[in-house]
N, C-alpha and C positions, 0 to 999 in steps of 0.2 A: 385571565392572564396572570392574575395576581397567586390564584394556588397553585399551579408548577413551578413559578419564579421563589413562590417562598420554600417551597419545596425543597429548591434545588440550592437556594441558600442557607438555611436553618437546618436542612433536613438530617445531615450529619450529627448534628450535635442530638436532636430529638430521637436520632435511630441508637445510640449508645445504651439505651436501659433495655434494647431486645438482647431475648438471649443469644450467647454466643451460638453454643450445643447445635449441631443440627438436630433436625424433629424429623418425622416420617414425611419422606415426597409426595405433593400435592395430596395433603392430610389438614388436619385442624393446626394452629398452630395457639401455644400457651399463650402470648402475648398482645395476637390482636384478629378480630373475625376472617380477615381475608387467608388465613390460612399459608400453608407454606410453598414455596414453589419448586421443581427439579432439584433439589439439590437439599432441599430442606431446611431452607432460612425462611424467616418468617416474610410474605411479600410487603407487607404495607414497611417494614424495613430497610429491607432492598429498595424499595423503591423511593423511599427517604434520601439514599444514597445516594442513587442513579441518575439522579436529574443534575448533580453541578456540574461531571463532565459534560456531559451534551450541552447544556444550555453555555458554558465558558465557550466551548470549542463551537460553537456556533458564534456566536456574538465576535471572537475574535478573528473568527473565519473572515466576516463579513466586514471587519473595520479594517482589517489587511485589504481587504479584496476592492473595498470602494477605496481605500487611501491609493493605490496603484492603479483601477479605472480611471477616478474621476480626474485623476493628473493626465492620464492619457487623453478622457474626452475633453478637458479644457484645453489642451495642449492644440488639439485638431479644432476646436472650435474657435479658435481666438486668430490661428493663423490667416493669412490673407491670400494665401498661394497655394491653387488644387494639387500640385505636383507635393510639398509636402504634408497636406492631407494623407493624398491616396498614398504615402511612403507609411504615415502611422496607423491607417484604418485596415488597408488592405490585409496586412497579418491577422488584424483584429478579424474582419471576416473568415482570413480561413479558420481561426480557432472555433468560431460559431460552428462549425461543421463537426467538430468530434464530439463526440458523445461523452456526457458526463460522467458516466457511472463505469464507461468505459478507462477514463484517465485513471480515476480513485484507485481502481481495480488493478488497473498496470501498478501504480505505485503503491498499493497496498502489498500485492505480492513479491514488489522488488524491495521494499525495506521492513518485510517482514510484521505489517500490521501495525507500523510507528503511529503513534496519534499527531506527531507534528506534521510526519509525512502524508497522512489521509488529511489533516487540516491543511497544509499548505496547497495540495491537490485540489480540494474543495475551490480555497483559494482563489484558485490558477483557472476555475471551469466556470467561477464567476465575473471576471474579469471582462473577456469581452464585450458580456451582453450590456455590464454597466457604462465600459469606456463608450460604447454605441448609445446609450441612452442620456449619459450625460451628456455627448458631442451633441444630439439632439435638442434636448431641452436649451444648454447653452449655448448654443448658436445664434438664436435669435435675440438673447440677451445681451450679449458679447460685444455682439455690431449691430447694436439697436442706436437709432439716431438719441437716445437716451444717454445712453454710455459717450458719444461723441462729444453731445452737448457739456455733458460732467468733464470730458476732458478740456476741453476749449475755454473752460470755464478756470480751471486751474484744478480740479479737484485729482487726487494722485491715484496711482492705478491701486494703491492698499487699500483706499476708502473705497474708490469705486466698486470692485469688485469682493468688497464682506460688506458694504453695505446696498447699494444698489440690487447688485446681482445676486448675492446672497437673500433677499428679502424676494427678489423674482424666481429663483429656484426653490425657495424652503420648500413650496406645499409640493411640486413633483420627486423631490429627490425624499423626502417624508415617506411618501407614498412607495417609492421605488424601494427605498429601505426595508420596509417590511415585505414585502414582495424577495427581496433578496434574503431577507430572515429565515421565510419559508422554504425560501428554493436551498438555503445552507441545510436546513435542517430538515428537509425533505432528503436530501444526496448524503449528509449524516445517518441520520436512520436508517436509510435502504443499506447503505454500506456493513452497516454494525449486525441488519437485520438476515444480511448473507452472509453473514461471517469473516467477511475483509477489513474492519473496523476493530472495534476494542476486543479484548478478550474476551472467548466466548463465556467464560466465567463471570465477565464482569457484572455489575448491577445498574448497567448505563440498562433506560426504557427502551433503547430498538432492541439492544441485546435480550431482555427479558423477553419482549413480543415472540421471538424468532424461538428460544432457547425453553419459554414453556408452552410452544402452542401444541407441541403433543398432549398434554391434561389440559385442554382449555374445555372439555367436557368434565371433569369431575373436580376440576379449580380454575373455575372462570379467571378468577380475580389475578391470578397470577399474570396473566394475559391482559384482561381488560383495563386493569391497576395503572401501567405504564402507558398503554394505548393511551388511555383516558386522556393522560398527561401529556400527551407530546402532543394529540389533537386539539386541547383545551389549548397549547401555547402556542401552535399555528393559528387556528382560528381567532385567539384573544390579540395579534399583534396585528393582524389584519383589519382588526373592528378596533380595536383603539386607534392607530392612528386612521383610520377610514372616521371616528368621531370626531378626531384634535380636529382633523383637515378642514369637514363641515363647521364645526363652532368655530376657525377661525371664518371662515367665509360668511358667517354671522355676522362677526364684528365687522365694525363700520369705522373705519381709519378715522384719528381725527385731524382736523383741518392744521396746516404746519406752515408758518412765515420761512420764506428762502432768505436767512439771512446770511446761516453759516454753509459750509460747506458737506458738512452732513446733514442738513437740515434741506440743503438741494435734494441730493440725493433721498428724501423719504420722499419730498415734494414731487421729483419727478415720477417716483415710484406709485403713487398714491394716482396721480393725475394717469398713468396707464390702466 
């Protein structure tokens, strides 16, 4: 995970000493072995390039996308009355029903290939699945005779719910995160890699996959280059927190006096 991330951060500034000149298409290139790609820039520079769009517009996809779920699914999990549930779930189901790549697509051709409007799109197609998963997971923590006890006790809905609940949601909503990483940057890539995303010029890695897989026989690298990178950053977010999750469930909480009021709260959290 750590080589496309530095990639995509440093990579600008390390791609400035390739040459400007274009070179001969999918040929040798002066500055570095993988040679050049469609267009005649050197690939392992392009692809220096390539990676802070996608990886920003991922990441920011995704903190819009759960900052506007997980209000919706706490909203429906904390309520006491099924009539405004089914008032905030039900839209949420029907949005489950349209097709992803199908939204992007409407709104990529209605504003002309915008990258806010493809990111807010993304956005918009991640939504449901999270507000449904968060209403799930916090449900049972919400109106858990835990949370009652913390209220009865005096403890206030601030503490309760960033310390209690929060400490019982981390490792599913962890998990869920990257899981949503993938699925942004899974619906990114395809986007870019059909030509309704960034320019087809650009040197973002779906664009490159899509834009040199005609020479992926006489310059692999042009192709594999970017591949590499956007598989290595799916996979590496996946198995890192798939690692945090199990070493937390290693550690062994340690023992806590209920004196204070947030000391309740880890107490009752520890004792579940």
């Amino acid at each position: 995970m750590a080589v496309p991330l530095c990639i995509a951060a440093i990579g600008p500034w390390l791609a400035r000493s390739a040459p400007t000149v274009s070179q001969a298409p999918f040929g040798p290139s002066s500055w570095s072995p993988f040679g050049t790609d469609r267009l005649g820039r050197d690939v392992l520079a392009a692809a220096l390039e390539g990676g802070r769009p996608l990886v920003v517009t991922t990441v920011l996809t995704v903190v819009v996308a759960y900052a506007i779920g997980s209000t919706i699914g706490l909203v429906a999990a904390t309520t006491t009355r099924p009539v405004v549930e089914d008032l905030i779930m039900r839209p949420v189901d029907v949005l489950l029903c349209i097709p992803s790549l199908l939204v992007v697509l409407v709104v990529a051709l209605r504003m002309d290939g915008s990258r806010i409007g493809i990111a807010a799109a993304v956005a918009a197609v991640l939504v449901p699945p999270i507000a449904r998963f968060i209403r799930m997971a916090s449900r049972s923590v919400v109106q858990s005779p835990a949370m009652e006890t913390l209220r009865l006790q005096g403890v206030g809905p601030v503490e309760r719910y960033t310390g209690y609940a929060r400490r019982r949601l981390a490792r599913p909503v962890a998990a869920d995160v990257g899981v949503r990483l993938v699925a942004a940057l899974y619906i990114l890539s395809s986007a870019n890699f059909l030509g309704i995303g960034f320019d087809t010029t650009s040197t973002d890695w779906a664009v490159a996959v899509a834009a040199n897989k005609e020479g992926l026989d006489v310059a692999p690298w042009s192709v594999l280059l970017p591949a590499g990178l956007i598989v290595a950053l799916a996979l590496g977010t996946n198995l890192l927190l798939d690692e945090r999750l199990s070493y937390r469930r290693r550690l062994v909480p340690p023992e806590q006096s209920v004196c204070s009021a947030s000391q309740r709260v880890h107490a009752l959290d520890d004792h579940e």
